[in-house]
Structures are given as structure tokens and as C-alpha cells.
C-alpha positions in Angstrom: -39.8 -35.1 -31.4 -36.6 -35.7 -33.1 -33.1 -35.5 -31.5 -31.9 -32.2 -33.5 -35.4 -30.8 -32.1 -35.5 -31.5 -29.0 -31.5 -30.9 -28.5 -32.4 -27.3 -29.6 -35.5 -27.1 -26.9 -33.3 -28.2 -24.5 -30.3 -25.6 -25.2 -33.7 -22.6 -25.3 -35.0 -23.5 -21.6 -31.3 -23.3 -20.7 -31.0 -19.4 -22.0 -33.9 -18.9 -20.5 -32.6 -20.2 -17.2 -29.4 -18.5 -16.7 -31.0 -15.1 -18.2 -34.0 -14.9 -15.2 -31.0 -16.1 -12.8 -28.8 -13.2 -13.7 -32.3 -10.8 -13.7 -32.7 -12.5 -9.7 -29.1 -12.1 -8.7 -28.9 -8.3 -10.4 -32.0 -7.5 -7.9 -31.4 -9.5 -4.8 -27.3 -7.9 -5.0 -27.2 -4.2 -5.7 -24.8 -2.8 -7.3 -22.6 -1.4 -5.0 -21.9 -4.6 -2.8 -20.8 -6.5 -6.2 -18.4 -3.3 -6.3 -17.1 -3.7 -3.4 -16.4 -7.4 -3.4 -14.4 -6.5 -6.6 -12.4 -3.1 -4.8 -11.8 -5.1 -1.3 -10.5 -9.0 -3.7 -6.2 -8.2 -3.8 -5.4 -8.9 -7.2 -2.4 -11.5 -7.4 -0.6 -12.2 -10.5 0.9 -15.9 -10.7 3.5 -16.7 -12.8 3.3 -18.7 -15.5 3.6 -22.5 -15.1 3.8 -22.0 -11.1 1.2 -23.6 -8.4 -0.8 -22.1 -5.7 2.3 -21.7 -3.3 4.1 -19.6 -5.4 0.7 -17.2 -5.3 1.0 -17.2 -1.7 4.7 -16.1 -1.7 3.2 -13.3 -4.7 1.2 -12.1 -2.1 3.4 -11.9 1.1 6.3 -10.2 -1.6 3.9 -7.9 -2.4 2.5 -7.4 1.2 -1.2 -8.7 0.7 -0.8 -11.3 2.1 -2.2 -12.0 6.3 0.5 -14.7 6.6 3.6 -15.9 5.8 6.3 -18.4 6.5 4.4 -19.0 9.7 3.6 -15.6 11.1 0.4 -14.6 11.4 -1.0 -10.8 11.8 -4.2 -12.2 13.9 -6.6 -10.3 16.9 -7.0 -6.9 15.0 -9.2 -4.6 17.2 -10.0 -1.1 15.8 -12.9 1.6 16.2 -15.5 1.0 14.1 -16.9 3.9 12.7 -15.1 7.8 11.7 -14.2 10.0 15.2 -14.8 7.2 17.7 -11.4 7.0 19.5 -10.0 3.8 20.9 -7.3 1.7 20.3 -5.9 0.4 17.3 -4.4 -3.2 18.2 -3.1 -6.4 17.2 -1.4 -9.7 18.1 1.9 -11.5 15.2 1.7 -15.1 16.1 5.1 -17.4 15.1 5.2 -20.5 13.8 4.2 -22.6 17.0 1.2 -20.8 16.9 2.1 -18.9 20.1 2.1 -14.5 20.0 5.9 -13.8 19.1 7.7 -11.3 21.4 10.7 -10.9 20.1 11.4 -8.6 16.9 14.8 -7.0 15.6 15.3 -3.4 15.0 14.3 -2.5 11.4 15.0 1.2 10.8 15.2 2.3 14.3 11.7 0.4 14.9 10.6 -3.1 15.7 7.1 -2.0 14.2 6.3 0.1 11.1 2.3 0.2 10.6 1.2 1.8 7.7 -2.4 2.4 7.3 -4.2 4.1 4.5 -7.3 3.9 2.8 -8.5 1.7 -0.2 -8.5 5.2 -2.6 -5.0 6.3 -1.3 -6.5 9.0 1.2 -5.7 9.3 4.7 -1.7 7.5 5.2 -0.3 7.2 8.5 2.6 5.7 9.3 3.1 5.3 13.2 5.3 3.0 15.5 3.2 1.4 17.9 4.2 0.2 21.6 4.5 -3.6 22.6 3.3 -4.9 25.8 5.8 -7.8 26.3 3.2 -10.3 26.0 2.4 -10.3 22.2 -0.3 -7.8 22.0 0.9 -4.1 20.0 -1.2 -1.4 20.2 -1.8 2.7 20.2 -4.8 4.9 20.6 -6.9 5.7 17.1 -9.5 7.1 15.4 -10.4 7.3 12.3 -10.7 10.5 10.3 -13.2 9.1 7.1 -15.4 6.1 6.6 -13.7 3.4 4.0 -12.2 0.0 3.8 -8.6 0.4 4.8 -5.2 -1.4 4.8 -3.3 -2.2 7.7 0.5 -2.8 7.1 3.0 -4.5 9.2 6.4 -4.6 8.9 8.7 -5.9 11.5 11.7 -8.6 11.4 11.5 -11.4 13.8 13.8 -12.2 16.2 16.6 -14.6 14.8 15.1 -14.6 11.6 17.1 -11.8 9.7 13.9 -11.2 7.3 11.8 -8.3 7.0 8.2 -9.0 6.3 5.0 -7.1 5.6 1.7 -8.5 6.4 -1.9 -6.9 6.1 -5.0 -6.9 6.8 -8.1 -5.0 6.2 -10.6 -2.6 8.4 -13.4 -1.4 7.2 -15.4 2.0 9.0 -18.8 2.1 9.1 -20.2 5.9 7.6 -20.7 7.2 4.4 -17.9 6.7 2.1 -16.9 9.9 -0.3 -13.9 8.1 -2.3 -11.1 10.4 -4.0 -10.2 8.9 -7.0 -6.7 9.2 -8.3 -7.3 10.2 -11.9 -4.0 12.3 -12.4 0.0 12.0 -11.6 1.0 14.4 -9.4 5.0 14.8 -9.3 4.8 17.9 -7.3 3.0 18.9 -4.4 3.3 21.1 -1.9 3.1 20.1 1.9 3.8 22.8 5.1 5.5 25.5 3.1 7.9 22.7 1.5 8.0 22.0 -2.2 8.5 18.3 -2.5 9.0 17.3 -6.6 9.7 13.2 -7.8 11.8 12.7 -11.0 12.6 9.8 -12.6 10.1 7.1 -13.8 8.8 3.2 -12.7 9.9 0.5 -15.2 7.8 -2.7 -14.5 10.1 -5.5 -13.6 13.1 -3.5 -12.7 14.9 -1.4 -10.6 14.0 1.8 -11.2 16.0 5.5 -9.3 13.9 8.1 -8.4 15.6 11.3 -7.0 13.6 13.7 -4.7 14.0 17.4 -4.4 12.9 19.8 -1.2 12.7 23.1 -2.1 11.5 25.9 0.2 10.1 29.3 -1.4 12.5 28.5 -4.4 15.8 27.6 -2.7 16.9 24.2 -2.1 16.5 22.4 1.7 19.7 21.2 3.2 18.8 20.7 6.3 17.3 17.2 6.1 17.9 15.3 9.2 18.0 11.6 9.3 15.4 9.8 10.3 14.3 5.8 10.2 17.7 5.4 9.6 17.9 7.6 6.2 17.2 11.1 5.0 14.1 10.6 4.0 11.5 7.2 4.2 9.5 6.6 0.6 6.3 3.9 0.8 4.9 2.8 -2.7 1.7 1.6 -2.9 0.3 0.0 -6.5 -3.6 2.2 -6.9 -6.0 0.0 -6.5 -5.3 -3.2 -4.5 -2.6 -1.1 -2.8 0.4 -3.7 -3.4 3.3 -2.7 -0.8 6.7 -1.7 -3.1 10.4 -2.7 -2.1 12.0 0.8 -1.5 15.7 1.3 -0.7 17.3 4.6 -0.1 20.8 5.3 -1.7 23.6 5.9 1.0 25.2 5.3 3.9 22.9 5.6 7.2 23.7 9.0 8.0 25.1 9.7 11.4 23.4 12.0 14.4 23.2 15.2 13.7 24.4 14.8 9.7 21.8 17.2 7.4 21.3 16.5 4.1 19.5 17.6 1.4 17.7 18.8 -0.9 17.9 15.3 -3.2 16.8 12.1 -1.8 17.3 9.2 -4.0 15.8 5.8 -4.0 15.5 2.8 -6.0 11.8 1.1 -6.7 11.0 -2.0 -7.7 7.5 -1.9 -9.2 6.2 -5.1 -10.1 3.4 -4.1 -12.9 2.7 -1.4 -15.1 0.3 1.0 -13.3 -0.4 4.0 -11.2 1.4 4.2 -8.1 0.6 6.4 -4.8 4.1 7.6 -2.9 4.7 8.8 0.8 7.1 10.5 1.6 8.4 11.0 4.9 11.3 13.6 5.8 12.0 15.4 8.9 13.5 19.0 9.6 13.6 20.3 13.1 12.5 17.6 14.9 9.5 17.4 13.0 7.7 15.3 10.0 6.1 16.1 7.2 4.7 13.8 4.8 4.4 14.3 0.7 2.1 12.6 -1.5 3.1 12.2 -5.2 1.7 9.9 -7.9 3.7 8.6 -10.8 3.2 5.6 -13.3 4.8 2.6 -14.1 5.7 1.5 -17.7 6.5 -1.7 -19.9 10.0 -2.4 -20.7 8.5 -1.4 -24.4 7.4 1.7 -23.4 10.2 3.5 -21.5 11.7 6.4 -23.5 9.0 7.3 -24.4 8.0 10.3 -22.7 3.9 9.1 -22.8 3.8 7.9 -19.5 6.4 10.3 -17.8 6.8 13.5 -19.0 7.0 14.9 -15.9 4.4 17.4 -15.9 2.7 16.4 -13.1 -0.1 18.5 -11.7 -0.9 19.1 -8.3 -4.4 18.4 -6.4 -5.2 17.6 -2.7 -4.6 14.2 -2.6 
């Protein structure tokens, strides 16, 4: 046989080969687990010409990442399955490897944990107790199967740097995702009409005012709380990348009311869809508003496609 010939045999058994392969992995992998692999893999955007360091740093920026500059969010104990209640708990450990104990105050709290679910459903965002030792922890349970993300955000002692760090748990049961498939710029949440205008540009600062209304008048008796009239988390849909949010203002003083705008400034880092929390408190008590907006190019501001601000409500 000739070397074109056989060259060509050769190239045939090798087709053959990688097509019975994919056939065997298709059937020994379902689906669903490939899926997941791809839904639970944080998707990290390095910058051109930079090495795998400057991925890391992407990451911790963009709170995805479980470690950074030498802290360490390690020893995460949860419930593992929907309405089994325990305790949610966890351990930072410093540079020398040791648990740190000491954290500054960052908006009235030395722990902000933020905890929602892979689709956007189910948000919390509590303040946990520490125990002295190293260990923080509060009693949980779960209200939905699902893979979710477990943010925190504290500034450690001496350090004068905030940082996010996450992890993820995941909660055995069936899973009945909620996909966000809509911008929702109003919503409605006990009795109070909460409405977001204003739109993401990618790469920028972008302002994005907030309105209370209650039964058609305007709220103005917003009281302070986390050190601001109102607490906004932004979370990029799909590998749920933490936002930089920074309320306009001076830190109101006790007993101050405000309302019924709220403004903020984003920094989204891509275009995209993009879940918001809002957190405001009147009478002693919170409430929490989810909105969904999107993100746009540079190119594409203006131009009314993205935001027009019709957003549509849904139970989100």
C-alpha cells in the first residue's frame, strides 16, 4: 500500500475512533450532569495579554473566587437537603493559615452573607454571629433544592480592604429552576411599589435611581440602614458575578428618613442580564425587591433596545 493510501486509512480509523468515543461518553454521562458541570464552572474573563494571576484577581473582583490575598472561606457546613434545619457555618482562615478573628466594621457589620440560588431564586442576606475562635455561624434551612452561592464579605482587621469570597452548596431534592427570561424594572413587594431607572453600561460606572411608592404616593420615610437608605446587591445571571455597588450620599444619621429615590452607582463588568436586591427598611422592618435590568456595550447605549424601561413584573 502506498503512502497517500495508507495516510488516508489511517485518518478513516481515526473518525471512526473519536465518533464511537463521543457515542460511549454521550451514554455513560447523561445529559443533565454535562449541564450541570457547565451551570456550576464560574465563567472568568482574562484580559488580554495577562497570565493566570491576573484570572485569580478577575475572580476575587468579581467575588467567585474561595480565596484571596491569603484569606480563605474554608470548613462550610450546611443542611443538605430542602426543610432540614441546622446550622449554616463556616471558618475565614488568614494568611498564616490560622482562622482570623479579627474583622472591621463594614456597614454596621463585620459579616455580610449573601446566599442565593444558581437561577436567582431564594436571596438572603443575613449577618451571622462569631464565636471568638474563628468559626461564624446561624441556624438554616433551606427553602428549595439547587446549587447555591454563598457570599462573604467582611474587611479584615488592619487590612482596610473589603473582600467577597464564595463558595458553593448544593441541596439534595428535585430541582424546579426559574429561569430569568424577562427584565423586570418594577415589582411589587409588601404593599410597596419599588421601580429601577437608569441603565448598566459594561465597563463603566453606571447611576441607577430607585423609587418607593406606596398606593401611588411617594415613600419618605426610609430609614437608614447598613449605613445607607437603602442596600442594592448585583449579581451577573448565570455565574452570579458579585457587582461593586455604592450608594450616593452621606451616611445618614439616626433617626434621618429619606425617600422615595435611592440612587446608586454600578459597575457592571459585561454586557448581560443582571439580577438586583434591594434592601430598604421602614418601621423597623425590611423588605427586599427584586428587579432585573441589562447591561449594554458602550456601542449600544442610547439606544433604547436594551432599556426602554418597560419592564414587566413576574414572581421572581
Amino acid at each position: 500500500m502506498n503512502a497517500p493510501a495508507r495516510l488516508g486509512l489511517y485518518g478513516l480509523i481515526l473518525v471512526v475512533v473519536f465518533t464511537v468515543s463521543g457515542f460511549t461518553a454521550s451514554a455513560v454521562i447523561d445529559d443533565d450532569t454535562v449541564q450541570s458541570w457547565a451551570e456550576e464552572t464560574p465563567e472568568v474573563h482574562q484580559k488580554p495579554g495577562s497570565d493566570d494571576g491576573s484570572v485569580s484577581a478577575c475572580a476575587a473582583e468579581l467575588g467567585l473566587a474561595q480565596a484571596h490575598n491569603g484569606y480563605q472561606l474554608t470548613e462550610m457546613s450546611a443542611p443538605d437537603q430542602a426543610g432540614a434545619q441546622s446550622e449554616l457555618s463556616w471558618v475565614v482562615t488568614g494568611p498564616d493559615g490560622q482562622p482570623a478573628t479579627g474583622f472591621e466594621l463594614d456597614h454596621e457589620q463585620e459579616m455580610h452573607l449573601i446566599v442565593v440560588r444558581s437561577d436567582g431564586e431564594h436571596f438572603r442576606h443575613v449577618h451571622p454571629e462569631h464565636d471568638g475562635a474563628g468559626t461564624w455561624s446561624m441556624p438554616w434551612e433551606w427553602e428549595a433544592a439547587g446549587t447555591y452561592r454563598v457570599f462573604a464579605g467582611f474587611v479584615p482587621e488592619g487590612t482596610n480592604e473589603g473582600m467577597t469570597l464564595s463558595t458553593t452548596v448544593h441541596v439534595a431534592g428535585d430541582y424546579d429552576p426559574v429561569p430569568v427570561d424577562q427584565r423586570v424594572t418594577e415589582t411589587t413587594v409588601d404593599s410597596f411599589d419599588v421601580e429601577v431607572e437608569g441603565g448598566l453600561v459594561a465597563g463603566e460606572g453606571s447611576e441607577l435611581i430607585i423609587t418607593i411608592t406606596r398606593n401611588g404616593e411617594p415613600v419618605t420615610a426610609l430609614e437608614p440602614y447598613l449605613g445607607a437608605f437603602g442596600h442594592l446587591v448585583a449579581l451577573r445571571d448565570g455565574d452570579l458575578a458579585y457587582l461593586h455597588i455604592h450608594p450616593h450620599g452621606n451616611i445618614p444619621e439616626d433617626g434621618e428618613t429619606s425617600g422615595p429615590e435611592i440612587i446608586f452607582e454600578a459597575h457592571a463588568p459585561t454586557p448581560g442580564r443582571y439580577l438586583l436586591f434591594l434592601d430598604f427598611q421602614i418601621e423597623g422592618q425590611v423588605h427586599t425587591a427584586p428587579l432585573v435590568i441589562d447591561a449594554v456595550t458602550q456601542a449600544g447605549r442610547g439606544t433604547g433596545d436594551e432599556q426602554d424601561g418597560e419592564g414587566e413584573v413576574h414572581d421572581h
